[in-house]
N, C-alpha and C positions, 0 to 999 in steps of 0.2 A: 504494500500500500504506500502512496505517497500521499503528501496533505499538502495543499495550496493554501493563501491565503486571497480572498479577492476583495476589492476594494471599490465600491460605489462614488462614482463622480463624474461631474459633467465635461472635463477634458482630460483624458486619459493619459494622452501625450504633455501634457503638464504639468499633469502630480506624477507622471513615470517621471520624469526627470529631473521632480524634486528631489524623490527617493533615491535613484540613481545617484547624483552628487553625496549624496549625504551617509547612503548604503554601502556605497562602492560597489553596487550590483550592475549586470550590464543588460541592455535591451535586446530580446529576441527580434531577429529581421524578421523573421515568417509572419507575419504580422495577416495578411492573409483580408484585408480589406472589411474587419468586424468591428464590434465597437470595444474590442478590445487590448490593453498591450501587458504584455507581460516582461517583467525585468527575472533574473536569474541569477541567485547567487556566484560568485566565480569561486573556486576552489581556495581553500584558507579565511576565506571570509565566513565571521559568524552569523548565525539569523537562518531563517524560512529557507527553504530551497529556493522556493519564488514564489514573485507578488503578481497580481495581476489587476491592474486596473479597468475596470467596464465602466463603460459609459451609461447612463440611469438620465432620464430626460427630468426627472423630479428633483427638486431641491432638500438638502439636507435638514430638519424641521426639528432632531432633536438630539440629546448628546451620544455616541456610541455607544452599544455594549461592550464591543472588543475594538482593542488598541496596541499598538507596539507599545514595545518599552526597549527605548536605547542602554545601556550600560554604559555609561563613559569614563575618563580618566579623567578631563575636565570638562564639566560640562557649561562653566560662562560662555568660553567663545564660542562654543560650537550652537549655541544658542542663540547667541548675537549674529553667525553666519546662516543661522534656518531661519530667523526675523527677516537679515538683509534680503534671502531669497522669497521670501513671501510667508513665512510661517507669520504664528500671531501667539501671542505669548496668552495664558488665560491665568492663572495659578502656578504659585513658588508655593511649595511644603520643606520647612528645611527640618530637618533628624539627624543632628548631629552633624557626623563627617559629611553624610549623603544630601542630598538635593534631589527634591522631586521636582523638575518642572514641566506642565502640562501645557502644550501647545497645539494648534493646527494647524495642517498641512494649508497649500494653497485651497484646498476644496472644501477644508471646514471639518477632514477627520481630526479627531483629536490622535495626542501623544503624548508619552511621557521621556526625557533627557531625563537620568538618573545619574548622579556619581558628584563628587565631590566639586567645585570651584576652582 
């Protein structure tokens, strides 16, 4: 068995290439003219095998049930670099060493950057 993760949003090819920079995952070509694109983990990289973005003509109306969670080493800039790119900061939870902060994606999925400053 394999297990995907897919992701509801209204430009496919723009939240793939949020995650891309930010995953280190890369874009499958086969793309195949659906409303869909799927990125792919590359070998050494942690996380999902792959993500896959579908296009959904409906707007996002309320907060996720399920969401990534980054693990980071520092997570301010890498935060202040997914802001630049279009993320949106929502909630800081700080526990001690760790940092929870919850964001979203260009399409309004949430997230979580975890790990220390």
């Amino acid at each position: 068995m394999k297990v995907g993760i897919t992701i509801d949003c209204p430009d496919p090819d723009q939240v793939a290439a949020f995650w891309e920079r930010f995953l280190g995952y890369v874009r499958r070509t086969d793309r195949g003219g659906g409303p869909y694109v799927t990125i792919d983990r590359p070998s050494g990289v942690d996380g999902p095998p792959h993500l896959t973005f579908q296009r959904v003509p409906e707007a996002k109306t309320t907060k996720g049930r399920t969401h990534l969670d980054l693990f980071v080493e520092h997570a301010a800039p890498m935060v202040d670099e997914m802001i630049a790119a279009g993320a949106t900061s929502l909630t800081i939870t700080e526990a001690g060493e760790w940092t929870t902060r919850v964001l979203q994606d260009p399409a309004g999925n949430e997230f979580c950057v975890i790990g220390p400053d």
